[in-house]
One Martini backbone bead per residue (centre of mass of N, CA, C, O) as a GRO file, in nm:
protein
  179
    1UNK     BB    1  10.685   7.808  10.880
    2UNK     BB    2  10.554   7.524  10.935
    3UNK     BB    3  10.675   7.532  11.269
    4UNK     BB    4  10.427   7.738  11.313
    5UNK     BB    5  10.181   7.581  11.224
    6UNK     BB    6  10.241   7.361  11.435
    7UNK     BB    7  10.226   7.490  11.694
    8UNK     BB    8   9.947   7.665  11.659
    9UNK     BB    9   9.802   7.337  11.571
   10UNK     BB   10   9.875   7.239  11.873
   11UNK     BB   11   9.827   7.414  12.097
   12UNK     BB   12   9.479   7.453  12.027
   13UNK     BB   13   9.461   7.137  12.100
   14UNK     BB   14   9.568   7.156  12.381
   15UNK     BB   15   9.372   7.323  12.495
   16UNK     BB   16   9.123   7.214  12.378
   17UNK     BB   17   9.162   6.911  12.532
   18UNK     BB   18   9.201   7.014  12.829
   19UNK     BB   19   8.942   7.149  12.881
   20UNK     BB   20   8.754   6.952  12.799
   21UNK     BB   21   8.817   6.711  12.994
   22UNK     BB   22   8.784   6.903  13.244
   23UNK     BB   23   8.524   6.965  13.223
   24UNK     BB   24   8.384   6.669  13.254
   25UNK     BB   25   8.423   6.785  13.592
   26UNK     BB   26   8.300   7.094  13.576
   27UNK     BB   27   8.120   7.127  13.307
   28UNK     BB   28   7.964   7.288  13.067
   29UNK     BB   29   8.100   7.561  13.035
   30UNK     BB   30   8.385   7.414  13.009
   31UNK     BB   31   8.346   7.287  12.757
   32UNK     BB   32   8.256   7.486  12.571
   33UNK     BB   33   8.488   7.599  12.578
   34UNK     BB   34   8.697   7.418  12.489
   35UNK     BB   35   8.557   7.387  12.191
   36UNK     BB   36   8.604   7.688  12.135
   37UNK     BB   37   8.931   7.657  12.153
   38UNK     BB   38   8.969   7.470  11.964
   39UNK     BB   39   8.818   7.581  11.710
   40UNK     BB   40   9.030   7.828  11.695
   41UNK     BB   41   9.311   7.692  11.687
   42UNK     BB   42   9.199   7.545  11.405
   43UNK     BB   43   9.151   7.795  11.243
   44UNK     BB   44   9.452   7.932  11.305
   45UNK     BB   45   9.626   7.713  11.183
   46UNK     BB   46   9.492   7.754  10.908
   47UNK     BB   47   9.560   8.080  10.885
   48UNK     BB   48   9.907   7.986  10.888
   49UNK     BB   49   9.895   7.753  10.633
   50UNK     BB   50   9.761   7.987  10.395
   51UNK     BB   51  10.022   8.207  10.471
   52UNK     BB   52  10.225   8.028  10.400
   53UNK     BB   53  10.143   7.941  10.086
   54UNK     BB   54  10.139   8.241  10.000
   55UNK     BB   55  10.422   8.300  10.047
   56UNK     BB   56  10.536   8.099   9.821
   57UNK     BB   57  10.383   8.220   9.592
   58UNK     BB   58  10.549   8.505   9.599
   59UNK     BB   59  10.819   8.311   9.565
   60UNK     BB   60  10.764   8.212   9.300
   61UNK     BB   61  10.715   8.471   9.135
   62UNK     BB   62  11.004   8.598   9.182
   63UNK     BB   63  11.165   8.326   9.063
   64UNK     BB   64  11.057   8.391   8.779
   65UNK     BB   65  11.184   8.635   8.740
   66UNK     BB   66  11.481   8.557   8.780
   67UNK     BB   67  11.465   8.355   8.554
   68UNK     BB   68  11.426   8.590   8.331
   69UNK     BB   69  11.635   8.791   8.397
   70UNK     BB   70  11.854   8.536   8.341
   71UNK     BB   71  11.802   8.545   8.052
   72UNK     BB   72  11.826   8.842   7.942
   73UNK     BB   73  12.108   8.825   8.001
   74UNK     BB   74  12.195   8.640   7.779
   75UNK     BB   75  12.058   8.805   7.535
   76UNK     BB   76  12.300   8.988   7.580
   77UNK     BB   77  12.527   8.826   7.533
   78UNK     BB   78  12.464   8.774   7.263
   79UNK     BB   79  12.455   9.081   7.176
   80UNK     BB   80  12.783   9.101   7.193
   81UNK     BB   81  12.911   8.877   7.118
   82UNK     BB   82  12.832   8.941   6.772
   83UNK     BB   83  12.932   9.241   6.783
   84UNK     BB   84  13.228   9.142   6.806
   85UNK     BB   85  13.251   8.956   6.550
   86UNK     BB   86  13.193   9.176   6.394
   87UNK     BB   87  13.413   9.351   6.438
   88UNK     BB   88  13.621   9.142   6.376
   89UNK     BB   89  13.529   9.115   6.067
   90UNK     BB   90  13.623   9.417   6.011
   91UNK     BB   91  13.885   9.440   6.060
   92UNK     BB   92  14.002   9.228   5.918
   93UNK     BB   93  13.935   9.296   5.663
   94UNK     BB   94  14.028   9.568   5.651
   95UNK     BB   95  14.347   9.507   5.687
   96UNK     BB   96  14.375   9.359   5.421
   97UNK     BB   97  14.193   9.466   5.198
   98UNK     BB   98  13.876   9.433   5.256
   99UNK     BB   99  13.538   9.491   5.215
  100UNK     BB  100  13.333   9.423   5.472
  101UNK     BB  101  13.042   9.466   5.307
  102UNK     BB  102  13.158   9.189   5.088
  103UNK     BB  103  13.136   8.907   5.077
  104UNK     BB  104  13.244   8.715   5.291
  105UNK     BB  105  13.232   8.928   5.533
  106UNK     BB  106  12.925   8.934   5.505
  107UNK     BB  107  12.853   8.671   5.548
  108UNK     BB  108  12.933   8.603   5.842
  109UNK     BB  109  12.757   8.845   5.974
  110UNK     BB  110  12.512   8.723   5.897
  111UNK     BB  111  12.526   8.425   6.022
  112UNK     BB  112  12.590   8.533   6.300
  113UNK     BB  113  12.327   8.696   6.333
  114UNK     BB  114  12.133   8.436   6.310
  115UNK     BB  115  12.226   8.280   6.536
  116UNK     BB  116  12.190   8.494   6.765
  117UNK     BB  117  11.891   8.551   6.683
  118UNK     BB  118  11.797   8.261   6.785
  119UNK     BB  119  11.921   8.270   7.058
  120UNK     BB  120  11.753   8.514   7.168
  121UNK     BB  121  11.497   8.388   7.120
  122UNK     BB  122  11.511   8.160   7.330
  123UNK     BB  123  11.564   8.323   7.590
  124UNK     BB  124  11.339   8.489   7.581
  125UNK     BB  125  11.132   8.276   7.609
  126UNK     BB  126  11.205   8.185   7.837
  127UNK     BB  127  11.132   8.352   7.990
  128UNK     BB  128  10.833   8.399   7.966
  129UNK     BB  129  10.809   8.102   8.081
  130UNK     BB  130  10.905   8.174   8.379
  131UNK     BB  131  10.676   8.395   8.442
  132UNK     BB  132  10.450   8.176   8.393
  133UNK     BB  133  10.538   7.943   8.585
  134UNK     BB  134  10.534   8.090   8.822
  135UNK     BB  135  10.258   8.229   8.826
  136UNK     BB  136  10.140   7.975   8.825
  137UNK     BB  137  10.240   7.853   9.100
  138UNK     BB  138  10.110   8.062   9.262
  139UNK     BB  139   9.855   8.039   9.206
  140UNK     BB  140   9.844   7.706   9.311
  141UNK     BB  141   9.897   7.804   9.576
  142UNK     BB  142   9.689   8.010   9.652
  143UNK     BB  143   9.427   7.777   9.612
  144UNK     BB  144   9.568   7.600   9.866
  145UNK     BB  145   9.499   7.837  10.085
  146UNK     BB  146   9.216   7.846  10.013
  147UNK     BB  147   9.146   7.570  10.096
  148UNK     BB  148   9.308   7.528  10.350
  149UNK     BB  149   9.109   7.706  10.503
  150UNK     BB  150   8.813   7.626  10.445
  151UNK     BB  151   8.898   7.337  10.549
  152UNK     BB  152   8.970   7.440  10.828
  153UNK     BB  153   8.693   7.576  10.911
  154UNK     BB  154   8.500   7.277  10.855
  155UNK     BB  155   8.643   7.140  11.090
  156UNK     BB  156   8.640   7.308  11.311
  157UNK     BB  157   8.312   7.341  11.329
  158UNK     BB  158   8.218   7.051  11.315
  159UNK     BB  159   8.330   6.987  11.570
  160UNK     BB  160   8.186   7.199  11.761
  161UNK     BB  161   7.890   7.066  11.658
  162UNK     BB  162   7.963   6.789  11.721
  163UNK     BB  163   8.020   6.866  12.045
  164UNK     BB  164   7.779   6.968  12.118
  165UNK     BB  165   7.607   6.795  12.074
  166UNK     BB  166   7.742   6.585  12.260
  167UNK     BB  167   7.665   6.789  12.517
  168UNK     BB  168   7.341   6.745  12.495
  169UNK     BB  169   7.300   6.413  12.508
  170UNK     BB  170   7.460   6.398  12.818
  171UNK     BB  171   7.280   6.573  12.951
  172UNK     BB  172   7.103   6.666  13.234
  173UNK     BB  173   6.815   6.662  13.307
  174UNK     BB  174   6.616   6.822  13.463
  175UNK     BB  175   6.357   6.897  13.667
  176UNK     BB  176   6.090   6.818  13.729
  177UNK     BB  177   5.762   6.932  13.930
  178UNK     BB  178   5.791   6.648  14.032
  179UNK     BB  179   5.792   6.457  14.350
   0.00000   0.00000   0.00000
């Protein structure tokens, strides 16, 4: 996305210092035209590059997102898992000929359950946070888009009323009525 920035922000360039340059042996109206012509390349460059950063912002946040689902897998996983032991120690007992639900093998199952219980709540967390992450990031684009857009209208602008400025100063005065 970058290199249609740059190539817009080329072209808008070139084309309106190419007018601007012939102009200045063609008359002022040609002049005029190249440097609305500049301005206009720099303000659709800078809503290229606004456009290109809003593009990450979205791409940030979905990233967030996806980060957060692979956490959600993994307490997932964490909470089959616990499944898996707790069932394996309830077989294992009661094979034996003991109460799977008193004594140790209760103890076991309550301590599997315990740090699972830890496991699922950081990844859980995680995920939260990635979420937030995203969300932060993608604002923190979003705002650099609109920054640089304002920034790029306000130089695109400033720029023109430059050159105005300045072919107002150099034009030459037509004759008054004196002989």
């Amino acid at each position: 996305m970058s290199w249609l920035v740059a190539a817009i922000k080329a072209a808008g360039s070139a084309l309106g210092s190419a007018v601007a340059s012939t102009a200045s042996t063609m008359g002022p109206g040609l002049q005029l035209f190249g440097t609305i012509t500049s301005g206009m390349g720099q303000m659709q460059a800078a809503q290229a590059q606004a456009a290109a950063q809003r593009m990450q912002a979205k791409q940030a946040e979905l990233q967030g997102r996806q980060n957060a689902l692979q956490y959600n897998r993994q307490a997932l996983q964490v909470f089959e898992r616990q499944q898996r032991l707790a069932a394996t120690a309830r077989a294992r007992a009661a094979a034996g000929g003991v109460d799977p639900f008193t004594g140790s093998p209760l103890t076991m199952q309550e301590v599997n359950a315990l740090i699972a219980g830890r496991e699922m709540q950081v990844a859980q967390e995680n995920a939260q946070m990635a979420i937030y992450g995203g969300l932060a990031e993608s604002q923190s684009l979003q705002a650099a888009a609109d920054m640089t857009e304002r920034i790029g209208m306000t130089t695109a602008l400033s720029g023109v009323a430059g050159r105005l400025y300045q072919m107002g100063e150099t034009a030459t005065p037509t004759k008054t009525g004196r002989p």
